[in-house]
DSSP file (Angstrom, degrees, kcal/mol; ACC not computed):
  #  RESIDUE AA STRUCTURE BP1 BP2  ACC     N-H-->O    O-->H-N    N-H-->O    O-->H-N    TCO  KAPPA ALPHA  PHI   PSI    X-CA   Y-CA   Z-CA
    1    1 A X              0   0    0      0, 0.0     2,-0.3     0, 0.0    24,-0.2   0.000 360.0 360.0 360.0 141.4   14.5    5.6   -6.0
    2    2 A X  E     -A   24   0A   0     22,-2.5    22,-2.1    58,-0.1     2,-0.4  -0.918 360.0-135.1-126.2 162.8   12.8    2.3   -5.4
    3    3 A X  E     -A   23   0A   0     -2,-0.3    59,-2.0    20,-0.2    60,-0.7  -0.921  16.6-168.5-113.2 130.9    9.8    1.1   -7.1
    4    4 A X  E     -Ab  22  63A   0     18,-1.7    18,-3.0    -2,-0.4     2,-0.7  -0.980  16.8-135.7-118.6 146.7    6.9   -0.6   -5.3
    5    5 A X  E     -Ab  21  64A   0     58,-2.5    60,-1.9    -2,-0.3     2,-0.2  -0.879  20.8-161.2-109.9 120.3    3.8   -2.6   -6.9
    6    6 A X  E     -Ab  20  65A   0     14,-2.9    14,-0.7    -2,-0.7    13,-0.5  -0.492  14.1-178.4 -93.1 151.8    0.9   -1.6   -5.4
    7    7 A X  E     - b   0  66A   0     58,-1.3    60,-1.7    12,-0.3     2,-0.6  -0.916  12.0-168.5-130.0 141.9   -2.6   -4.0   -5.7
    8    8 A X        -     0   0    0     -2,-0.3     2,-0.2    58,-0.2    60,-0.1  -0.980   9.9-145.8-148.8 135.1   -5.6   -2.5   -3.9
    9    9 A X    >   -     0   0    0     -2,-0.6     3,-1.4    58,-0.4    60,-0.3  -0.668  50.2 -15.8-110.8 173.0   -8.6   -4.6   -3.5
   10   10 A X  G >  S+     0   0    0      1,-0.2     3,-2.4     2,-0.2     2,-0.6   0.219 130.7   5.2  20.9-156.6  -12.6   -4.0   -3.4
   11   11 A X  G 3  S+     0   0    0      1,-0.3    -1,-0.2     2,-0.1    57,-0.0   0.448 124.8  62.0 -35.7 -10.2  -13.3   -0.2   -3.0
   12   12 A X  G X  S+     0   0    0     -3,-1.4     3,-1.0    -2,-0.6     4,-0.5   0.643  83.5  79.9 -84.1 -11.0   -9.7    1.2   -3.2
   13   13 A X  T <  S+     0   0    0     -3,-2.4    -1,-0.2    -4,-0.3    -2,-0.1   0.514  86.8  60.7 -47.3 -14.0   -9.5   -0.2   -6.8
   14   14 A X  T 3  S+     0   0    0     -4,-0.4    -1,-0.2     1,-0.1    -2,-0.1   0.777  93.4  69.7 -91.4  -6.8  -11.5    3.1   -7.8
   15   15 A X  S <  S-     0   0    0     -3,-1.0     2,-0.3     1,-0.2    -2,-0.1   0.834 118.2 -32.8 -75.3 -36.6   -8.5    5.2   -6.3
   16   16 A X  S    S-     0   0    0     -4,-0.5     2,-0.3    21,-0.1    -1,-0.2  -0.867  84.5 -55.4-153.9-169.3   -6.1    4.3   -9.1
   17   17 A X        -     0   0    0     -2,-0.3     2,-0.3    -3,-0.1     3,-0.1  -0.616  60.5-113.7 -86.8 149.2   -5.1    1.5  -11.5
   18   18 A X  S    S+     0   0    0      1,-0.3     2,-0.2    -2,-0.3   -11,-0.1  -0.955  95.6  31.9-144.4 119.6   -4.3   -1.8   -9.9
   19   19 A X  S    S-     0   0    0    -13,-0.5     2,-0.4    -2,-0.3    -1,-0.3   0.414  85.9-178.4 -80.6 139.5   -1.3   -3.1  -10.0
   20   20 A X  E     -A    6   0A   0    -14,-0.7   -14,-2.9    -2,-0.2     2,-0.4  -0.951  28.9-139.6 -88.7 125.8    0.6    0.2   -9.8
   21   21 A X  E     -A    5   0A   0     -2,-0.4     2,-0.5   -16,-0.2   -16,-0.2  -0.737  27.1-166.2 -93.6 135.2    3.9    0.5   -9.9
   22   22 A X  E     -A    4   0A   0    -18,-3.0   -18,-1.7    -2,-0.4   -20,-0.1  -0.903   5.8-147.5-141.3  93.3    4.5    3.2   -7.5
   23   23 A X  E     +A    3   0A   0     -2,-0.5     2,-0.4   -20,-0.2   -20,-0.2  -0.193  25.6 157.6 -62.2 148.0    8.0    5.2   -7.1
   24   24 A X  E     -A    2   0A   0    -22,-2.1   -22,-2.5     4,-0.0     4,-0.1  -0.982  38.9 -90.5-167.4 153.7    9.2    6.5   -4.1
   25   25 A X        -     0   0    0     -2,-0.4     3,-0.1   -24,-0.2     0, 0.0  -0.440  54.4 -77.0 -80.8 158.6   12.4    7.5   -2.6
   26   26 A X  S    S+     0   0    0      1,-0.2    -1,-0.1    -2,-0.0    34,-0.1   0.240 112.7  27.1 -59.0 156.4   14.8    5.4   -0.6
   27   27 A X  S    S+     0   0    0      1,-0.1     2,-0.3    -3,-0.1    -1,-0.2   0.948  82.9 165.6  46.2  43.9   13.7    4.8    2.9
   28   28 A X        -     0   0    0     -4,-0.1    31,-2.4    31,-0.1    -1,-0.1  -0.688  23.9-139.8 -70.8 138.9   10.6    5.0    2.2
   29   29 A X     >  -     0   0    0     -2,-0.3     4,-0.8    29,-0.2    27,-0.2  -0.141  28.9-107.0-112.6 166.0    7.6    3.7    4.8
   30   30 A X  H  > S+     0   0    0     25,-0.8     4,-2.8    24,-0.2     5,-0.3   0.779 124.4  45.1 -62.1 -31.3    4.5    2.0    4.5
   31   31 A X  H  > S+     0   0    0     24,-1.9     4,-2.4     1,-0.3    -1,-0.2   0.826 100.6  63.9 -91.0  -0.2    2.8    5.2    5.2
   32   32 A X  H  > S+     0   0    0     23,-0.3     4,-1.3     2,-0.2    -1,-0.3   0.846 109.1  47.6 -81.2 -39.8    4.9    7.0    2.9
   33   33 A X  H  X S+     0   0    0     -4,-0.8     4,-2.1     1,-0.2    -2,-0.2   0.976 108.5  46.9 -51.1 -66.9    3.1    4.6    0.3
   34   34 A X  H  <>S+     0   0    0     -4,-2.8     5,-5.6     2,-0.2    -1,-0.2   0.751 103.7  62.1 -89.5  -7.5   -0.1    4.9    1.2
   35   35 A X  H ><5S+     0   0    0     -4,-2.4     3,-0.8    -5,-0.3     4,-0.5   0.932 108.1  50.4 -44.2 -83.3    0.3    9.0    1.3
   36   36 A X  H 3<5S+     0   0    0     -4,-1.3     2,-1.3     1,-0.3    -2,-0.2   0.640 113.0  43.9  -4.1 -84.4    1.2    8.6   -2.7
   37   37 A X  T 3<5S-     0   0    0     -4,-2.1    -1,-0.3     1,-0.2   -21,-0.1  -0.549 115.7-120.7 -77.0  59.8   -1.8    6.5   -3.3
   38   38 A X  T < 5 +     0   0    0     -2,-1.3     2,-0.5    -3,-0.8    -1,-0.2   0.288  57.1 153.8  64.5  56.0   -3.9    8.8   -1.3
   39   39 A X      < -     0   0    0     -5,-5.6     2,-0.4    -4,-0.5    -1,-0.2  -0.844  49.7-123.8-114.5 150.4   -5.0    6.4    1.2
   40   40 A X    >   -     0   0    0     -2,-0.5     3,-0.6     1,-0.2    -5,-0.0  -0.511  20.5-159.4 -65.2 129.8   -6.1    6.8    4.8
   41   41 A X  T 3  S+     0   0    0     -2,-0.4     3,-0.5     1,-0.2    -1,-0.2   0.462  84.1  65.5 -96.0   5.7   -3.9    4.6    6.5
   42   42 A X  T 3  S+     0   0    0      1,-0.1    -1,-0.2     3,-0.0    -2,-0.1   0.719 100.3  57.1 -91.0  -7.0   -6.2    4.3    9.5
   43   43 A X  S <  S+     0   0    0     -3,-0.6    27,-1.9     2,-0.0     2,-0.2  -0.019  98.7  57.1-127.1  46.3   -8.4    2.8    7.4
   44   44 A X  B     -E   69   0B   0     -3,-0.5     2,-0.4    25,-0.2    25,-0.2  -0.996  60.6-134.7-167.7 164.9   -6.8   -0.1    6.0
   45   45 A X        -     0   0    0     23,-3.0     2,-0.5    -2,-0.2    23,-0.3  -0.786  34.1-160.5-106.1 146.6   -5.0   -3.3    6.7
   46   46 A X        -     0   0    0      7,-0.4     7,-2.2    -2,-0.4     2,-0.5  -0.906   3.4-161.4-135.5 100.3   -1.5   -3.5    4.1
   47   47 A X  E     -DC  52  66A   0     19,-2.4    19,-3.5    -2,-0.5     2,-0.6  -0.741   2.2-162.1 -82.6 131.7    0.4   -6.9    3.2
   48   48 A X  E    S- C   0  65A   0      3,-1.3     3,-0.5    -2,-0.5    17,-0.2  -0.956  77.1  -7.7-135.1 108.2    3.8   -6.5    2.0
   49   49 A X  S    S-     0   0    0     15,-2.3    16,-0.1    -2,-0.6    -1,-0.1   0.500 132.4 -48.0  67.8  16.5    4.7   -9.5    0.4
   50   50 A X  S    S+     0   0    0     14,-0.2     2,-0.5    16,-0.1    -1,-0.2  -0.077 120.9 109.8 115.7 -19.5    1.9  -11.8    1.2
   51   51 A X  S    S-     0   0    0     -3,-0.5    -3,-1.3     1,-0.0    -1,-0.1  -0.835  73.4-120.0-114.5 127.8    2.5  -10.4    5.2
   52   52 A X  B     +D   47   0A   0     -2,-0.5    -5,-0.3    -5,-0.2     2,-0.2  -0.054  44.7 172.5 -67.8 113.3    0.6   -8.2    7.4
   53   53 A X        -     0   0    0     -7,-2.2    -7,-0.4     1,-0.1     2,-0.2  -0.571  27.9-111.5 -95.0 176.1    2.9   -5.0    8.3
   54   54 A X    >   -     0   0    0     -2,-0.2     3,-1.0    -9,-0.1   -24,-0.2  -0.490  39.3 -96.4-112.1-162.2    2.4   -1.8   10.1
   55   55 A X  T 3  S+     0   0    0      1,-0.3   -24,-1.9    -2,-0.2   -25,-0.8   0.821 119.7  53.3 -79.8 -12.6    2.3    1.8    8.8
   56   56 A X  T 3  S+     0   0    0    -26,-0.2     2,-0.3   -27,-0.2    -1,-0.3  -0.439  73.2 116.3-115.4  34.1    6.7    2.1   10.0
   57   57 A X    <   -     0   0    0     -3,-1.0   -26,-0.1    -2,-0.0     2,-0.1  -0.981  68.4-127.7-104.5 150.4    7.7   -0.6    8.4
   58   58 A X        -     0   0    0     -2,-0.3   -29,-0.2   -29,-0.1     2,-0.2  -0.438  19.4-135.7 -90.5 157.0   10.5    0.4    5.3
   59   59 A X        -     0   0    0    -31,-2.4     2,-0.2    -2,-0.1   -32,-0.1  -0.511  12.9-153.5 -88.4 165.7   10.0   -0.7    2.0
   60   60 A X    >   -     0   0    0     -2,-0.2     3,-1.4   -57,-0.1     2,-0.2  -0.730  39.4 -62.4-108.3-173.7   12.5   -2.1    0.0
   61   61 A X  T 3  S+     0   0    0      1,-0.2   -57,-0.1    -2,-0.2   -59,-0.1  -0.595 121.5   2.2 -75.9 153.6   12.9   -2.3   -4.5
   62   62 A X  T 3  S+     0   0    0    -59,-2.0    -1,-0.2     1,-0.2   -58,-0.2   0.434  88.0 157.5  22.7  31.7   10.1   -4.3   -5.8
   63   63 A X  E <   -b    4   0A   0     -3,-1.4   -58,-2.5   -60,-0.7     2,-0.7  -0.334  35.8-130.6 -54.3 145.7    8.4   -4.9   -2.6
   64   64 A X  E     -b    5   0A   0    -60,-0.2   -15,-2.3     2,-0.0     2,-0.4  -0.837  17.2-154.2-133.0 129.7    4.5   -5.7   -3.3
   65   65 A X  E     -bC   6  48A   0    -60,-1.9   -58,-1.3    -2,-0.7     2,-0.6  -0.660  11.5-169.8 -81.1 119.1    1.7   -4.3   -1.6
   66   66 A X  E     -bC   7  47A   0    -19,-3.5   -19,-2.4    -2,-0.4     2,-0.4  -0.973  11.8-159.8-132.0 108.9   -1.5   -5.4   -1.0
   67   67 A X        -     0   0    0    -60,-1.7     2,-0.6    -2,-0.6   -58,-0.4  -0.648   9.3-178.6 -54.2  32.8   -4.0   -3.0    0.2
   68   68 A X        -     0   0    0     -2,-0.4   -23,-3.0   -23,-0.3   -58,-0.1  -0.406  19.6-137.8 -80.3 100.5   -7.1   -4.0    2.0
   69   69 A X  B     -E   44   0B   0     -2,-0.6     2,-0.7   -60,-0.3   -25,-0.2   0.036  27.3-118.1 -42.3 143.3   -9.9   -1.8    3.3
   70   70 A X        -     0   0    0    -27,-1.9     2,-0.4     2,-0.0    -1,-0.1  -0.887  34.7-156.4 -89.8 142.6  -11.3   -2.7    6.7
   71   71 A X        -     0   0    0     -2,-0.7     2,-0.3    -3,-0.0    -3,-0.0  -0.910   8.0-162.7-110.7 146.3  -14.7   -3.5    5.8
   72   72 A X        +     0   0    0     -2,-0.4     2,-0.3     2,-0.0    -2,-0.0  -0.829  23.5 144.9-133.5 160.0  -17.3   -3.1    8.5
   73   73 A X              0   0    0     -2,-0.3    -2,-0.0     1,-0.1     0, 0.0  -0.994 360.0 360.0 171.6 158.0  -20.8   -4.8    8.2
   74   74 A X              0   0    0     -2,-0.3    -1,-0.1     0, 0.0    -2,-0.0   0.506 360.0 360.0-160.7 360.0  -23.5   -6.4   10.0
Protein backbone atom coordinates (compact mmCIF):
# COMPACT_ATOMS: atom_id res chain seq x y z
CA UNK A 1 0.00 0.00 0.00
CA UNK A 2 1.31 3.45 -0.63
CA UNK A 3 -0.12 6.57 0.67
CA UNK A 4 -0.64 9.73 -1.45
CA UNK A 5 -1.57 13.36 -0.15
CA UNK A 6 -4.01 14.70 -2.14
CA UNK A 7 -4.76 18.91 -2.23
CA UNK A 8 -7.63 19.88 -4.52
CA UNK A 9 -8.07 23.44 -5.27
CA UNK A 10 -11.22 25.91 -5.96
CA UNK A 11 -14.35 23.70 -6.71
CA UNK A 12 -12.95 20.24 -6.11
CA UNK A 13 -12.31 21.27 -2.42
CA UNK A 14 -16.23 20.50 -2.00
CA UNK A 15 -15.43 16.75 -3.11
CA UNK A 16 -13.57 15.80 -0.01
CA UNK A 17 -11.28 17.15 2.74
CA UNK A 18 -8.09 18.81 1.55
CA UNK A 19 -5.20 17.61 2.11
CA UNK A 20 -6.16 13.94 2.06
CA UNK A 21 -4.21 11.32 2.58
CA UNK A 22 -5.32 8.90 0.13
CA UNK A 23 -4.34 4.99 0.16
CA UNK A 24 -3.94 3.03 -2.72
CA UNK A 25 -2.29 -0.01 -3.80
CA UNK A 26 1.16 -0.43 -5.24
CA UNK A 27 1.42 0.60 -8.86
CA UNK A 28 -0.97 2.68 -8.64
CA UNK A 29 -1.70 5.57 -11.55
CA UNK A 30 -2.68 9.02 -11.61
CA UNK A 31 -5.99 7.97 -12.78
CA UNK A 32 -6.16 5.32 -10.34
CA UNK A 33 -6.09 8.41 -7.89
CA UNK A 34 -8.41 10.48 -9.23
CA UNK A 35 -10.99 7.37 -9.58
CA UNK A 36 -10.67 7.25 -5.49
CA UNK A 37 -11.36 10.86 -5.21
CA UNK A 38 -14.12 10.64 -7.67
CA UNK A 39 -12.76 12.98 -10.09
CA UNK A 40 -13.27 13.28 -13.83
CA UNK A 41 -9.91 13.09 -15.00
CA UNK A 42 -10.86 14.74 -18.29
CA UNK A 43 -11.58 17.57 -16.46
CA UNK A 44 -8.67 18.45 -14.70
CA UNK A 45 -4.96 19.37 -14.87
CA UNK A 46 -2.88 17.13 -11.78
CA UNK A 47 0.77 18.21 -10.38
CA UNK A 48 2.59 15.63 -8.67
CA UNK A 49 5.11 17.15 -6.77
CA UNK A 50 4.98 20.67 -7.83
CA UNK A 51 4.96 19.01 -11.76
CA UNK A 52 2.46 18.77 -14.39
CA UNK A 53 1.86 14.76 -15.16
CA UNK A 54 -0.53 12.78 -17.25
CA UNK A 55 -3.34 10.41 -16.14
CA UNK A 56 -0.38 7.01 -16.72
CA UNK A 57 2.03 8.31 -14.78
CA UNK A 58 2.71 5.75 -11.39
CA UNK A 59 2.63 7.14 -8.19
CA UNK A 60 5.01 6.40 -5.69
CA UNK A 61 4.78 6.48 -1.24
CA UNK A 62 4.10 9.98 -0.16
CA UNK A 63 3.84 11.46 -3.53
CA UNK A 64 1.73 14.85 -3.44
CA UNK A 65 -1.03 15.78 -5.59
CA UNK A 66 -2.30 18.78 -6.59
CA UNK A 67 -5.50 18.87 -8.36
CA UNK A 68 -6.63 21.63 -10.45
CA UNK A 69 -9.92 22.07 -12.38
CA UNK A 70 -9.73 23.50 -15.86
CA UNK A 71 -11.63 26.46 -15.39
CA UNK A 72 -13.22 27.95 -18.50
CA UNK A 73 -14.52 31.64 -18.59
CA UNK A 74 -14.90 34.60 -20.68
Amino acid sequence: MIEITVRAVSTLKTKFQTPAVVPLPEGSTVKDLLSACEVDHNRVIVLLNNMQVNINHKLNHSDQVTILPFIIGG
